[in-house]
N, C-alpha and C positions, 0 to 999 in steps of 0.2 A: 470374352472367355471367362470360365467362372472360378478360373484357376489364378486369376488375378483381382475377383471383384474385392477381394479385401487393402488393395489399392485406391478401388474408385474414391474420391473424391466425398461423394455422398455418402460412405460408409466409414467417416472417421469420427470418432467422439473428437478427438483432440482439434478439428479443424473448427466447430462450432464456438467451440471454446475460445479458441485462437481470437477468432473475429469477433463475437461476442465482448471479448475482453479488450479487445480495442478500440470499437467503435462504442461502450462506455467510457473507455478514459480521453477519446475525441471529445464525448461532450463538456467531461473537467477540465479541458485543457484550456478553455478561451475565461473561465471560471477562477479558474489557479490563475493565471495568468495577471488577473486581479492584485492580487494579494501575495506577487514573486514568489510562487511554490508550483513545482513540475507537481508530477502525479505521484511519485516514489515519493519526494519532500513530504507532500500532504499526505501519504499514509503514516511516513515515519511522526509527523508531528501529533496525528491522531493519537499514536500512541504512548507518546510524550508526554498529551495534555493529560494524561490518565496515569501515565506513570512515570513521572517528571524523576531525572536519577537512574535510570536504567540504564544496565550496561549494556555496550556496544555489544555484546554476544545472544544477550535475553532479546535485544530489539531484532536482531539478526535474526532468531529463533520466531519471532511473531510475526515477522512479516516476509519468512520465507527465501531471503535474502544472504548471500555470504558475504563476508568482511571486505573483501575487494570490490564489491558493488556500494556497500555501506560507507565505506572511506572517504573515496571521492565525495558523496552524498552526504556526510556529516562536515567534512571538510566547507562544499559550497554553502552549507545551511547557516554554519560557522559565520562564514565572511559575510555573508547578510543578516548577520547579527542575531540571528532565532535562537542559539543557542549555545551551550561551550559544552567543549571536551575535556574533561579531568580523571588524572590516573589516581587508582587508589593508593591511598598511603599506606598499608597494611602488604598492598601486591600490586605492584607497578603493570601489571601485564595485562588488568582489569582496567579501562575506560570505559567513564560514564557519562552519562549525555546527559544535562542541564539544560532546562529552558530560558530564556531570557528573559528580560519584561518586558520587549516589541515580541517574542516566541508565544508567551502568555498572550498578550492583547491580540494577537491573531487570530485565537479562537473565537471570537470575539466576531471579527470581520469573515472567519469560513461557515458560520450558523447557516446561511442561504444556499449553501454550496448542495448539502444532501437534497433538500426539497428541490431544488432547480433539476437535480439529474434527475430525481427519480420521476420526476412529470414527464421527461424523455423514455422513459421504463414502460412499454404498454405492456404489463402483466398486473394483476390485480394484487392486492395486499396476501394472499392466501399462495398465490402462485410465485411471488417474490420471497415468501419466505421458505417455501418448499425450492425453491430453485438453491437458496443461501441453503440450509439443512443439507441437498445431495452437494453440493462443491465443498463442503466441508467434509464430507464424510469422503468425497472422492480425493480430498487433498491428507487427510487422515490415512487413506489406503496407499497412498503413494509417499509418505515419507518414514514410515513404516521401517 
């Protein structure tokens, strides 16, 4: 009936997405697994290695993430020595996430990590980056 086709299955943006985005982070998982980092760990450390000292709220903000997802996940990263947690002196309410010298050397050991996925990627350099361009633009419209 066609009063329901906006149910079917095949007519959802979000269900592509869905599995698309999982059977990518399937292929990081035996990758990270290497190197004691889940697939959240290794996004938060990407942006560690770039912006070593960021607060827990800015890191929040980049990777899309709220403070109750983050906690936990700064907490484990903590205990495996990547990196430490420090409130600021000026505003206690502000923590910022420091990388470690085994958090630093990591980067180090994940260089193999993007080249290995993206050989699992069959889209071409032109169509990878046009796919990255609309998920930005569609994750721009939804946080809006």
């Amino acid at each position: 009936m066609a009063e329901y086709d906006s149910l079917r299955l095949e007519n959802q943006l979000c269900f592509p997405l869905y599995a698309a985005g999982k059977e990518v982070v399937k292929k990081y998982t035996p990758l990270l697994e290497q190197i004691d980092l889940t697939y959240t760990q290794y996004i938060a450390m990407m942006v560690l290695w770039e912006s070593d000292g960021i607060s827990v709220k800015d890191l929040g903000k980049k990777l899309f993430l709220d403070s109750g997802t983050l906690t936990p996940l700064l907490k484990s990263m903590e205990k495996k020595g990547f990196v430490t947690r420090k409130r600021n002196e000026d505003d206690e309410r502000v923590v910022s996430i420091y990388l470690t010298a085994e958090g630093r050397d990591l980067r180090d050991k994940a260089l193999a990590i993007p080249p290995s996925v993206i050989g699992c990627v069959k889209l071409t350099p032109e169509e990878a980056h046009q796919l990255y361009v609309l998920l930005y633009k569609l994750l721009g419209g939804l946080t809006d």
